[in-house]
Residue, then its C-alpha position, 0 to 999 in steps of 0.5 A: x133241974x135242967x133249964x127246959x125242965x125249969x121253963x116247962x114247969x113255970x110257963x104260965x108265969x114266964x110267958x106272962x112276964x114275957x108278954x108284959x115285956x113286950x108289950x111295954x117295950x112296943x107301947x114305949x117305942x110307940x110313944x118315943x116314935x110319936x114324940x121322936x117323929x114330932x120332935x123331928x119335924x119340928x126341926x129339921x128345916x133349922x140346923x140349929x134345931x137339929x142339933x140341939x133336938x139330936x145332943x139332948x135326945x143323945x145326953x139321955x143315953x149317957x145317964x145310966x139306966x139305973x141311975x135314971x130309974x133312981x132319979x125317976x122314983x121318988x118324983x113318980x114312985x116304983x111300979x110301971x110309970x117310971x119304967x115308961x118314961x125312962x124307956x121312952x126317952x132312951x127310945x128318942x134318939x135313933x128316932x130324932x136323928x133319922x126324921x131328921x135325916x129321913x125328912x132332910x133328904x127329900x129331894x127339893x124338886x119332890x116337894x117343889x112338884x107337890x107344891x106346883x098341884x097344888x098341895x098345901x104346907x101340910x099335905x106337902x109333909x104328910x103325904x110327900x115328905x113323911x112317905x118318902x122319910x118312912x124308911x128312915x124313920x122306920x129303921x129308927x123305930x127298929x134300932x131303938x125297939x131293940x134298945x129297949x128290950x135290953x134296957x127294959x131289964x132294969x126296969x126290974x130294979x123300979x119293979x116294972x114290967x116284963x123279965x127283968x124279974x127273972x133275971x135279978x131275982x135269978x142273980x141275987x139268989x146266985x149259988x141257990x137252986x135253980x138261980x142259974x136257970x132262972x136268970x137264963x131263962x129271963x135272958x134268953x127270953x128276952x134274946x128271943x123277944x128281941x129277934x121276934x120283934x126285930x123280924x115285925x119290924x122287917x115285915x112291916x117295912x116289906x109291907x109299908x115301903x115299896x120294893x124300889x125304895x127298898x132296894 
């Protein structure tokens, strides 16, 4: 059986898995954004803080997803929670670090203006500082939403979400029928998830962020 013939004859299921993928790989973005965002700005103004906030968001990413995915089950067990949480925390990383940089970088005359019309501490970081961060901060969303659809594979190994199914159930059947193709189609679906996402991503910064910040 050739590959198309394998993904026509199972398509409900492989497009479910694939929208499950996806769908956890955007809401675990989502979420290490929130925390990567909130982290970020509770720190950028401290060196010191920056600096821890950015070494302990890069140690995760030297733990190996499966050992983390190991650590995780027998606190919270299998199924889609320790998927998310291990998701999240490798999201954290390119987040943490382009706040920082993105807030960082605001121009100190920007900022001093709004002080001088008025603007509080807190309309100062909302409506000057994270407007003008948005580019970094959106490239950090980027990076680590391709990060996690590959990573997103392993969650197979806690028995989450999305197409990591495939593909594991596709290798350990290595040499069996259709176990090629099954792995194939988990790979390429997540290639092509992974390319569907990446090109949101550069319509919502063509749609969030002004052509003379872009250029």
């Amino acid at each position: 059986m050739s590959l198309a013939q394998y993904v026509t004859e199972r398509w409900d299921r492989l497009s479910l898995q694939a929208l499950l993928h996806l769908s956890g790989v955007v809401q675990c973005t989502v979420l290490a954004a929130l925390i990567g965002v909130g982290v970020g700005v509770a720190v950028y103004r401290s060196p010191a803080g920056s600096a821890v906030a950015t070494a302990l968001s890069s140690t995760v990413l030297t733990i190996p997803s499966f050992a983390l995915l190991g650590l995780l089950i027998p606190i919270v067990g299998l199924g889609v929670t320790p998927s998310v949480i291990a998701l999240t925390l490798y999201g954290l990383l390119p987040i943490v670090r382009n706040t920082i940089v993105g807030l960082a970088g605001v121009d100190p005359a920007v900022t001093d203006a709004a002080k001088g019309i008025g603007m509080g501490r807190a309309g100062v970081l909302t409506r000057v500082e994270l407007r003008m961060a948005w580019p970094a901060i959106l490239t950090g969303m980027r990076v680590s939403a391709q990060m996690l659809m590959g990573i997103a594979v392993i969650a197979a190994y806690a028995k989450g979400f999305g197409l990591g199914s495939e593909v594991f159930s596709g290798l350990t059947r290595a040499g069996s029928a259709n176990s090629l193709n099954q792995a194939l189609a988990g790979t390429l679906g997540v290639v092509i998830l992974a390319l569907l996402l990446d090109g949101v991503f550069v319509l919502i910064a063509r749609l969030t962020i002004s052509k003379g910040v872009r250029d």
